[in-house]
MITI-716038 format. One record per residue: y, z, x of N, C-alpha, C in turn. Coordinates in pm, whole numbers. Each point is the difference from the previous one (the first is absolute). Last residue first. Example, Ala and Ser with C-alpha at 12.3 -4.5 7.8 and 13.67 -1.06 7.14 Angstrom:
2
<torfi <-225, 708, 1285>, <119, 6, 82>, <109, 73, -77>> <torfi <-572, -7, 29>, <119, 0, -89>, <120, 0, 90>> 
END
This chain:
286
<torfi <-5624, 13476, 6332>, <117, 21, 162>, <-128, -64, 110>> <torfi <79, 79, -576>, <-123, -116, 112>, <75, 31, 97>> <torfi <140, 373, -353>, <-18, -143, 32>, <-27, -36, 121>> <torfi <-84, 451, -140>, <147, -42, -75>, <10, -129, -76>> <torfi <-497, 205, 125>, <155, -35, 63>, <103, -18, -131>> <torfi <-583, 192, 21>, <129, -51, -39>, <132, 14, 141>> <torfi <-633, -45, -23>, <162, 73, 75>, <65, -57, -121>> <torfi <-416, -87, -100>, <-39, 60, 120>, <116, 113, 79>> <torfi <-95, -152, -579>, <77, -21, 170>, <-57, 85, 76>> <torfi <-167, -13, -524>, <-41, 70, 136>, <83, -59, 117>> <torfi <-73, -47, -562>, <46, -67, 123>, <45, 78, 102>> <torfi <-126, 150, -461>, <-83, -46, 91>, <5, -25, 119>> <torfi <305, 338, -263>, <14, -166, -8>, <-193, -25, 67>> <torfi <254, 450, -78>, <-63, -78, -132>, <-1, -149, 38>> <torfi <347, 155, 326>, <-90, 110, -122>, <-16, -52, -87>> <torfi <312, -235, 328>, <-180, -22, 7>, <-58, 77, -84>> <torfi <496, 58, -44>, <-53, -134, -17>, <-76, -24, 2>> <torfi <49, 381, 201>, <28, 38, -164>, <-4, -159, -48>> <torfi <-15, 59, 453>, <-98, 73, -59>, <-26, 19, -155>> <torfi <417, -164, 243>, <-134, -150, 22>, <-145, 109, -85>> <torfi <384, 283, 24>, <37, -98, -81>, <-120, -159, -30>> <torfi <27, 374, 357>, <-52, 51, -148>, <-13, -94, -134>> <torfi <160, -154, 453>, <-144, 27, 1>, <-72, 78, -152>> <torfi <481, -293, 130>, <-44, 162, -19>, <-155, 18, -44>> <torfi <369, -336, 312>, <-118, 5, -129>, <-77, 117, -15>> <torfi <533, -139, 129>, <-119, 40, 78>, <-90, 45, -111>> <torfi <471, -82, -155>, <-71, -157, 79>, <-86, 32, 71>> <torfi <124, 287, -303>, <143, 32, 81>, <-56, -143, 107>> <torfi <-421, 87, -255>, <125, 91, 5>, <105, -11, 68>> <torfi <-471, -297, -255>, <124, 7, 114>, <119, 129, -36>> <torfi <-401, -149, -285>, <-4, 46, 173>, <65, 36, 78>> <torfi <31, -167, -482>, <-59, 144, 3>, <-44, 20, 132>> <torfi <289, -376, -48>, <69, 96, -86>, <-89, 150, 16>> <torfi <-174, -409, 161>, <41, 29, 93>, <116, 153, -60>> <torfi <-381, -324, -125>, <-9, 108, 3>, <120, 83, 55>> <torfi <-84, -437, 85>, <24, -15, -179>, <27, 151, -50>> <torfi <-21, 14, 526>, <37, -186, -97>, <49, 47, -136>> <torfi <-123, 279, 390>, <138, 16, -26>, <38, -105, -63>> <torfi <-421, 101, 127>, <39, 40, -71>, <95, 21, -41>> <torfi <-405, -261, 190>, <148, -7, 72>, <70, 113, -174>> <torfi <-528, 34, 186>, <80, 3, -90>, <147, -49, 40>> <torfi <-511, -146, 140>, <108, 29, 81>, <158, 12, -144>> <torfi <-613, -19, 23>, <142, -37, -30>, <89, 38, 84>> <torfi <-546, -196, 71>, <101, 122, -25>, <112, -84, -67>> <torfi <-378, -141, -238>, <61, -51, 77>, <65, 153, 77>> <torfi <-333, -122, -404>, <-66, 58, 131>, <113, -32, 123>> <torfi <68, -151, -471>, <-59, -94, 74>, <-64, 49, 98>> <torfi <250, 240, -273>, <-102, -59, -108>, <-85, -97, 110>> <torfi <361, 247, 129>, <-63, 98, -30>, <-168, -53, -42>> <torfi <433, -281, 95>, <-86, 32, 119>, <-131, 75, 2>> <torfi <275, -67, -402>, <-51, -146, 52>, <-76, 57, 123>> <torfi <287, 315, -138>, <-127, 19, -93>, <-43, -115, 57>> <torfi <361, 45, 216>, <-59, 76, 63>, <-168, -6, -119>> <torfi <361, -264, -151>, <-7, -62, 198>, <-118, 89, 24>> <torfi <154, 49, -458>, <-78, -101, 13>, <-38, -22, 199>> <torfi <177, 414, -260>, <-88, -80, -64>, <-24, -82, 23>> <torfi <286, 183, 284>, <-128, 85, 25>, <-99, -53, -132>> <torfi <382, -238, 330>, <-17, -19, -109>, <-137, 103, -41>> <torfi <194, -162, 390>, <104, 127, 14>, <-42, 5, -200>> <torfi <-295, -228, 468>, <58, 9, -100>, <87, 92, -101>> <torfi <-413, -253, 376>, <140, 104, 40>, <101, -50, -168>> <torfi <-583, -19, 230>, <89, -89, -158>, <203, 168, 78>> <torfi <-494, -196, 338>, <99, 140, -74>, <111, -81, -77>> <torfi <-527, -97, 219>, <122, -16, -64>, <39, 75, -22>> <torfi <-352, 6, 213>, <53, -12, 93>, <141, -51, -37>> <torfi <-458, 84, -216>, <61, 129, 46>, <113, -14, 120>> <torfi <-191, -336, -234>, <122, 73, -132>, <10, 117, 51>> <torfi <-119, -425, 281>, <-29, 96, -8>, <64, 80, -125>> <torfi <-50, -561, 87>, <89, 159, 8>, <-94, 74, -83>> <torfi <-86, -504, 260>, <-17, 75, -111>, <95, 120, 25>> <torfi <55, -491, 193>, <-36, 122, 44>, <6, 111, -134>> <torfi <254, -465, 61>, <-150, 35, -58>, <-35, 88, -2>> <torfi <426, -44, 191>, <-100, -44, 5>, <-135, -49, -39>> <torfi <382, 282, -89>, <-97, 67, 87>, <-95, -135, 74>> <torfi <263, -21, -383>, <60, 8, 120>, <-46, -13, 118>> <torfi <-251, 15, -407>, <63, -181, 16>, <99, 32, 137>> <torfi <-147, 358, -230>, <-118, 10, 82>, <75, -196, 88>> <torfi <270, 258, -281>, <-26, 74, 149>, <-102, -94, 89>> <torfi <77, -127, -520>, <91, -15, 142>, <-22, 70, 138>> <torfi <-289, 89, -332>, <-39, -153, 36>, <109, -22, 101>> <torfi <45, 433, -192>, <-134, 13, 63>, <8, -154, 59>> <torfi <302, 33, -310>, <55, 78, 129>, <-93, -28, 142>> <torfi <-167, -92, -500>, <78, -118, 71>, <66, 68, 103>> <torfi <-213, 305, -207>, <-112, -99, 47>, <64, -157, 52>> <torfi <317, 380, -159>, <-73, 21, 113>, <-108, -56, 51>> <torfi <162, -95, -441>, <113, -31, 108>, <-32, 62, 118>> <torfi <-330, 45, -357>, <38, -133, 15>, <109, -5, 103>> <torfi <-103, 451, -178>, <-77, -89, 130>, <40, -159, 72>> <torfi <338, 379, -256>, <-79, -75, -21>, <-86, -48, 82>> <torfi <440, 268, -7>, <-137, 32, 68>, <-146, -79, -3>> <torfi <371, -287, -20>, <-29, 136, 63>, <19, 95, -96>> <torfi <-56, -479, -163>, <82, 17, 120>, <-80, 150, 45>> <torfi <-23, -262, -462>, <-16, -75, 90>, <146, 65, 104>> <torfi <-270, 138, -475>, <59, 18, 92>, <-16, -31, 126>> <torfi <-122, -24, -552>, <-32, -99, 153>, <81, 21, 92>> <torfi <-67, 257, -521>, <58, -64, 122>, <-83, -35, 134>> <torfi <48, 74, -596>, <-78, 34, 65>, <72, -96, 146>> <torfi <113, 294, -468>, <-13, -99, 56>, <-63, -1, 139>> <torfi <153, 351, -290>, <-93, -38, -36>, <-97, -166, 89>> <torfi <424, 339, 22>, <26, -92, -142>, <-165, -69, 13>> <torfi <117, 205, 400>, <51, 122, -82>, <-2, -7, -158>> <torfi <-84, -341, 346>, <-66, 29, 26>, <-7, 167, -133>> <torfi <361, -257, 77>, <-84, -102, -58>, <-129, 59, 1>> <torfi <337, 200, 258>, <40, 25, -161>, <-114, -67, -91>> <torfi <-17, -34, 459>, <-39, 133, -33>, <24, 48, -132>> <torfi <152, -409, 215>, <-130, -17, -61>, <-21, 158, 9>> <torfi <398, -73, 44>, <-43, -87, -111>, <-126, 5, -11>> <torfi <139, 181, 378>, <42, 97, -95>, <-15, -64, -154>> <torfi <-67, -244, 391>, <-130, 108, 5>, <74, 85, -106>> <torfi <285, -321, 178>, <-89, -71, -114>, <-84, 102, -55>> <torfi <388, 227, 176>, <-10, -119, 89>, <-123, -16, -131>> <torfi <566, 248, 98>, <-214, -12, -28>, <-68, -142, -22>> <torfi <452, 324, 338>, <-28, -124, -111>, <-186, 29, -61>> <torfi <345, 277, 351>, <-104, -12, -98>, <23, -65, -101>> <torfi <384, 8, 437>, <-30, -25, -128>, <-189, 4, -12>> <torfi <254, 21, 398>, <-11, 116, -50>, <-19, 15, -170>> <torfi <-160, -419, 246>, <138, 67, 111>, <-41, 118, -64>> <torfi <-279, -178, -230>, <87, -113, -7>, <104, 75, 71>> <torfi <-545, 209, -153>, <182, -4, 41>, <24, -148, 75>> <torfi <-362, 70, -417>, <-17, -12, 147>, <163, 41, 35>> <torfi <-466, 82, -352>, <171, 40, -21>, <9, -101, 182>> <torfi <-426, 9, -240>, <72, 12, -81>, <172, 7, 37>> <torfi <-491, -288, 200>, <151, 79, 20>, <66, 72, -121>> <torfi <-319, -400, 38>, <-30, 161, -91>, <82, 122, 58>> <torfi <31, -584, -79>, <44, 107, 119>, <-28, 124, -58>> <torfi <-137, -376, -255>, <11, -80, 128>, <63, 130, 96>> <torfi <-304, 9, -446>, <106, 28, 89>, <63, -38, 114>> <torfi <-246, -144, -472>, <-79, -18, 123>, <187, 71, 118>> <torfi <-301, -33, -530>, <173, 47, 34>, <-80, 11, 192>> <torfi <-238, -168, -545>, <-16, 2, 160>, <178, 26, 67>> <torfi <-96, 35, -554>, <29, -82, 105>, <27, 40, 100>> <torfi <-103, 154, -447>, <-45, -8, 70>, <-46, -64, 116>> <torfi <317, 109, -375>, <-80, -138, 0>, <-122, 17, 83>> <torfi <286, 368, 12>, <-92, -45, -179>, <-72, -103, 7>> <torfi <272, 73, 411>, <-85, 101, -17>, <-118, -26, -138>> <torfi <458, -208, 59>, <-91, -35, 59>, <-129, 36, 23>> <torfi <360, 219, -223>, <-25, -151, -82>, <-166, -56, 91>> <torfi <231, 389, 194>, <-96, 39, -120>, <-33, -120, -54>> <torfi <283, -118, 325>, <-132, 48, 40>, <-99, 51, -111>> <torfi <484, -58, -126>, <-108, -153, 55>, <-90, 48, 28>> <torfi <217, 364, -76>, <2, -60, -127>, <-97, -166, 48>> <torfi <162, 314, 421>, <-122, 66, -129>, <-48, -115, -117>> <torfi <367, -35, 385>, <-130, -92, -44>, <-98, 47, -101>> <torfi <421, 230, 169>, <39, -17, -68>, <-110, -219, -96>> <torfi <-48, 434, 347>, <-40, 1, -156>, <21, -100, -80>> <torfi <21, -50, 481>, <-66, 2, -87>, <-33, 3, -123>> <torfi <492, -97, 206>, <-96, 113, 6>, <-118, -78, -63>> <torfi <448, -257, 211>, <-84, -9, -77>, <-124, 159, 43>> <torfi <363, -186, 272>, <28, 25, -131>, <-35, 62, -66>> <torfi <-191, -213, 365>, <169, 117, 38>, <73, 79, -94>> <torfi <-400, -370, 14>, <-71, 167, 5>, <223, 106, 85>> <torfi <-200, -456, -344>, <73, 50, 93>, <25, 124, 41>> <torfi <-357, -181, -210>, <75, -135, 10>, <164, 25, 137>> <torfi <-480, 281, 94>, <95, -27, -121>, <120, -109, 33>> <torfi <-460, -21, 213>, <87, 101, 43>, <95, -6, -115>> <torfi <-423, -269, 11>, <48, 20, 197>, <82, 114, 1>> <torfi <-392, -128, -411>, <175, 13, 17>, <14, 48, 125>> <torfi <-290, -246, -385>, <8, -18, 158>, <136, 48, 36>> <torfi <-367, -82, -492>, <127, 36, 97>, <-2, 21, 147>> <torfi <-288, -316, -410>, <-33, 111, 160>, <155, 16, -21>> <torfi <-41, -302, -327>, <-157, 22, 25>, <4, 145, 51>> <torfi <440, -213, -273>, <-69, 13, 132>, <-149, 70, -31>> <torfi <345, -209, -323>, <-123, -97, 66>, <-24, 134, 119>> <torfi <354, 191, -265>, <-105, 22, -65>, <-137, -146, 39>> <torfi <396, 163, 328>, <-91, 113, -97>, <-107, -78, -68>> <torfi <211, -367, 298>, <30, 97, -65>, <-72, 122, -47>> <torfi <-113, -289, 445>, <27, -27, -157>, <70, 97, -60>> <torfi <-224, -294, 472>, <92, 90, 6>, <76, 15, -176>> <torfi <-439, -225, 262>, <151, -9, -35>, <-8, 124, -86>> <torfi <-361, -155, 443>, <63, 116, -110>, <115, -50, -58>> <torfi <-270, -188, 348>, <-19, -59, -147>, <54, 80, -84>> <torfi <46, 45, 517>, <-152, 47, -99>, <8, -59, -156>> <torfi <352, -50, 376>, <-126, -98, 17>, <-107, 59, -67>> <torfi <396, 337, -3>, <9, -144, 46>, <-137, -64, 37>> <torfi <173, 465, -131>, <-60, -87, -80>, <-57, -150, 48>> <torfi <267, 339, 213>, <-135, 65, -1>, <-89, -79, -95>> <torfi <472, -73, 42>, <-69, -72, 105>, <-176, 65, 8>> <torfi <392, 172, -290>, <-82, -94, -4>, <-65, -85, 67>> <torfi <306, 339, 73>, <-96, 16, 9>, <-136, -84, -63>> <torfi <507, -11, 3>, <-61, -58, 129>, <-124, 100, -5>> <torfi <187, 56, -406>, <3, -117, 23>, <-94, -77, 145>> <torfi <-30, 474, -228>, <98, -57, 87>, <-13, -129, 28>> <torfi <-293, 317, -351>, <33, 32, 128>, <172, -140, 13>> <torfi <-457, 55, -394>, <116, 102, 83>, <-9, 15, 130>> <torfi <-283, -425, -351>, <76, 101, 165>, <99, 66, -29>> <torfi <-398, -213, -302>, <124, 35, 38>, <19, 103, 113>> <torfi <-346, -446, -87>, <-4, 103, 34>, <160, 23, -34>> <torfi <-452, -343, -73>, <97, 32, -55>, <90, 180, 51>> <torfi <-436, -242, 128>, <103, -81, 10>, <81, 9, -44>> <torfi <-472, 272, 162>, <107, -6, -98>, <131, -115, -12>> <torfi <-407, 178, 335>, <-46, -91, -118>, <132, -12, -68>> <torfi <-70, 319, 376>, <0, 37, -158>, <40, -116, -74>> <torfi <-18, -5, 503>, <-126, 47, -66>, <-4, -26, -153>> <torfi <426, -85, 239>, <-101, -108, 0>, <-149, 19, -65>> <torfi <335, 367, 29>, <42, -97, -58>, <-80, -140, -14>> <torfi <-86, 311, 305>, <-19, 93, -92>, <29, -113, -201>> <torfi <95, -125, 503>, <-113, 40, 8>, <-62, 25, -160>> <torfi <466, 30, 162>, <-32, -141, -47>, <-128, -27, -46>> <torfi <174, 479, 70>, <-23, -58, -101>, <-26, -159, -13>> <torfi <-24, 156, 396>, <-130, 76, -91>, <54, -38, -123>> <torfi <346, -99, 302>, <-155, -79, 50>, <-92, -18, -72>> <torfi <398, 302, -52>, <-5, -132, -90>, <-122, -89, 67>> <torfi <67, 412, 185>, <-82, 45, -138>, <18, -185, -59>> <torfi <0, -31, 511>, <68, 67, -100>, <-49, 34, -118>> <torfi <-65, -114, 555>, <-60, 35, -130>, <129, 31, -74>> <torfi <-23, -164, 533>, <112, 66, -103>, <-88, -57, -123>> <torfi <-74, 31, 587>, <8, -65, -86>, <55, 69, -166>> <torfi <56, 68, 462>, <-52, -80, 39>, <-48, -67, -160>> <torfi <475, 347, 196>, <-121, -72, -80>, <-105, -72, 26>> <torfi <430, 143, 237>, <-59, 133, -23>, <-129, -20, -152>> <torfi <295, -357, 213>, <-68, 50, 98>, <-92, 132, -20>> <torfi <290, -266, -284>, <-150, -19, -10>, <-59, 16, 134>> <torfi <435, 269, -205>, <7, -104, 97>, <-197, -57, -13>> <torfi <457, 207, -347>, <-153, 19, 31>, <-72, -53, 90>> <torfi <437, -84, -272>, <-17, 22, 140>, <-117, 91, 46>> <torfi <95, -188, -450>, <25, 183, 43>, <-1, 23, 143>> <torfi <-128, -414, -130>, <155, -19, -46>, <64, 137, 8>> <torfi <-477, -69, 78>, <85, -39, 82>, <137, -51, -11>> <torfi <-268, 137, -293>, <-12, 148, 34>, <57, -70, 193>> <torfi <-51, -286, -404>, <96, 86, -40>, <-24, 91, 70>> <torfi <-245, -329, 68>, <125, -60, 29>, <99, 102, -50>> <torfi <-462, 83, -28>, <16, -13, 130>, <156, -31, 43>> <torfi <-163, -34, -453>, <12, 147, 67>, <35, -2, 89>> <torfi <-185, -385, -128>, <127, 30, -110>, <60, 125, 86>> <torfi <-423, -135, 93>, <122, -57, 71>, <134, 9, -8>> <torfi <-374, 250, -223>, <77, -8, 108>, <68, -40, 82>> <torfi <22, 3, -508>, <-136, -9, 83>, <62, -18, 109>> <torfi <222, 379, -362>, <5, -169, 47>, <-113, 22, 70>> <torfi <103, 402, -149>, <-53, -57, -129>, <-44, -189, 50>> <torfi <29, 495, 291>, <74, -116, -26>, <-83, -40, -54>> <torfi <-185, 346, 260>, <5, -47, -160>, <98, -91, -91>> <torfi <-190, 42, 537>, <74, 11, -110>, <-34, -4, -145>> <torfi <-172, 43, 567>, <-59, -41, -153>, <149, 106, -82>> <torfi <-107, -271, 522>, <96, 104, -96>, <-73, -21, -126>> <torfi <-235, 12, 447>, <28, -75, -72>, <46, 102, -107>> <torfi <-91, -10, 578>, <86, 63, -108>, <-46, -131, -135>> <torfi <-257, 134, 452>, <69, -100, -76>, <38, 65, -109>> <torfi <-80, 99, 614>, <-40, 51, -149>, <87, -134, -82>> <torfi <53, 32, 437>, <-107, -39, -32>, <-23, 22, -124>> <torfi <438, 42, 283>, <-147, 139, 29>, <-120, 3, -41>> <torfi <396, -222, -189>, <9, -32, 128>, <-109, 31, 113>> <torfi <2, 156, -453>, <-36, -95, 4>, <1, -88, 162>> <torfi <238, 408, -135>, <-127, 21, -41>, <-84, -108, 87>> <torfi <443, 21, 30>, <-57, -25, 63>, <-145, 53, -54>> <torfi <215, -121, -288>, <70, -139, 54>, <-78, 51, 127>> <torfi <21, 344, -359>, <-76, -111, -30>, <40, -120, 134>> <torfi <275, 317, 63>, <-91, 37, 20>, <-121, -58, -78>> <torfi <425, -132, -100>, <-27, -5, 178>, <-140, 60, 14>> <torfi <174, -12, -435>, <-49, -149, 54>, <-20, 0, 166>> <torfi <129, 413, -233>, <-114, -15, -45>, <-50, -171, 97>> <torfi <433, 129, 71>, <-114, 85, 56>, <-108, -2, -29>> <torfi <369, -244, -217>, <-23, -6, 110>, <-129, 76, 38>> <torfi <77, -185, -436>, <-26, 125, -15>, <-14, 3, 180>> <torfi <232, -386, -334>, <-117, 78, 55>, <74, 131, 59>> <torfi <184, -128, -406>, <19, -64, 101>, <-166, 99, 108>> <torfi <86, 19, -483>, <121, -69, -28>, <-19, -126, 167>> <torfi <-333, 291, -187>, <36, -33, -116>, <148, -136, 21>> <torfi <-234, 292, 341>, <91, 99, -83>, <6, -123, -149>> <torfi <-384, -54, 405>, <190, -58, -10>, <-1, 59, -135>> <torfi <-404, 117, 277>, <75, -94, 61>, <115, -22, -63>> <torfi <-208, 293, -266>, <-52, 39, 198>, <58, -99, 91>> <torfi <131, -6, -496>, <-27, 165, 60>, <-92, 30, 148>> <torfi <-127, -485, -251>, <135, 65, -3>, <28, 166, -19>> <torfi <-412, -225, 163>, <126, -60, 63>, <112, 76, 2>> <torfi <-492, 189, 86>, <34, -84, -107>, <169, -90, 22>> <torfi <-497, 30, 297>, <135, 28, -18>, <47, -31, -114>> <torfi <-431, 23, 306>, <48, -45, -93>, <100, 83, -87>> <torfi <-254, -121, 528>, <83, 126, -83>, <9, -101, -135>> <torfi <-373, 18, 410>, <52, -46, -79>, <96, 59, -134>> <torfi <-283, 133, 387>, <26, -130, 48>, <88, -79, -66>> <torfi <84, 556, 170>, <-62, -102, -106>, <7, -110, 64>> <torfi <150, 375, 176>, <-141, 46, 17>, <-73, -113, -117>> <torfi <503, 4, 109>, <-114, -69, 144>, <-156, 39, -65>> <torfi <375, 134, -268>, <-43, -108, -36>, <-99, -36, 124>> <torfi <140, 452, 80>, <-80, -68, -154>, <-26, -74, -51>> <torfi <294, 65, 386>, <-148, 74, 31>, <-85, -7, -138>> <torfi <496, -178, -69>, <-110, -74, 96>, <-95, 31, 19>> <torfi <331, 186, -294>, <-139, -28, -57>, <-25, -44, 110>> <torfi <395, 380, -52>, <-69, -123, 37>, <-125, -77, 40>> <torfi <150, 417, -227>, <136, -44, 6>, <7, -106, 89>> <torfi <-341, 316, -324>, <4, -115, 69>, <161, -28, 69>> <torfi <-358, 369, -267>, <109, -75, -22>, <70, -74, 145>> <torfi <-450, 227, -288>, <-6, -56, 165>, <183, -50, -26>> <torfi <-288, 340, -331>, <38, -141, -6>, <69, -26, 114>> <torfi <-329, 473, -109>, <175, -104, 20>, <14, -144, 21>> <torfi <-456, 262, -223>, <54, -35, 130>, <140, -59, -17>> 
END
């Protein structure tokens, strides 16, 4: 069957109680929000329904919250906001460990804060914990192979804080933590992936909606996950019984987009061989 292509979601979000959204590539480019997408989340909601953003941002959400309203992102088009760094605080507290090295970004150390974790060199660390490379503008994966293999031998716990592999930055593809741990995973070692497709970050999605809502339980035949990510936004939905809603002019947007109109062959050849089933694709959230 042809894939439903979309050139505005209202008659599709109305038929839900509850949308879960990913952020970056549906609401704001990396750099600045994403007008249209935020208007139409804004009246979603106006209209009763509850939006909660689930990110794979490496920070805990408060943390988040302040960087996706510095993207002028308005919290009118939100009711509440998950992040993968939630799951890894989660994830981090479980695993007993007190000694941890971090790859990632300074201001991502806040994912640490009040759990007892310090923070060590290579050869004291227990667990690795990496939000995103030290400096992902620069800096390639490969160029973690040699530590990771180090790490790998020892056999030391590697907990992801964003399983994202690549994300755009305006028109820049940067990479992101998930490509470290696919290497780590490639070397023998073993991973804790804290965010999407993962359950853990949709069973906390699941709690936010429901905390919106009121208390009030949700239907999973009444969620629709909207996302421009086909390994993690659309597989996450796949895994949970969710519809999807493909935005495809996000991460994907090089093998969709023709001359700036989304080429249906192109969204077809992205979905072949995938699991993940969308109900419709778009460009973007209109």
């Amino acid at each position: 069957m042809t894939l439903p292509i979309l050139t505005e979601a209202g008659d599709l979000l109305a038929r839900y109680d509850v949308l879960i959204s990913d952020v970056w590539g549906v609401v704001h480019d990396g750099l600045w929000a994403l007008e249209p997408a935020c208007a139409a989340l804004t009246r979603y909601r106006e209209a009763g329904g509850a939006v909660v953003l689930l990110s794979n941002a490496p920070g805990p959400s408060a943390q988040v919250a302040e960087v996706i309203d510095g993207k002028r992102v308005p919290r009118s088009c939100w009711d509440r906001l998950v992040t993968s760094g939630d799951v890894t605080r989660a994830l981090i507290a479980a695993s007993h460990h007190q000694k941890a090295y971090h790859i990632g970004c300074e201001s991502d150390l806040a994912v640490f804060e009040g759990l007892g974790m310090e923070i060590v060199g290579e050869e004291e660390a227990e667990i690795v914990v990496a939000t995103e490379l030290n400096d992902y503008r620069t800096e390639q994966p490969e160029q973690y192979r040699p530590l990771l293999q180090r790490f790998a031998s020892r056999g030391l716990p590697f907990i992801c804080g964003n399983p994202d592999l690549v994300v755009h930055v305006g028109h820049d593809l940067l990479p992101c933590a998930g490509s470290l741990a696919t290497i780590y995973e490639e070397l023998g070692g073993s991973v804790a992936w804290a965010g999407k497709p993962h359950r853990p970050a949709y069973d906390l999605a699941l709690a936010a909606a429901r905390e919106a809502r009121g208390g009030r339980e949700v239907d999973p035949a009444k969620v629709l996950v909207i996302g421009d990510a086909v390994r993690t936004d659309l597989a996450g939905a796949q895994l949970m019984g969710f519809d999807s809603l493909f935005i495809a002019g996000g991460i994907h947007r090089d093998e969709t987009m023709r001359g700036g109109v989304l080429d249906p062959a192109g969204v077809a050849k992205v979905l072949a061989g995938q699991k993940a089933r969308p109900i419709a694709a778009m460009a973007a959230l209109v």
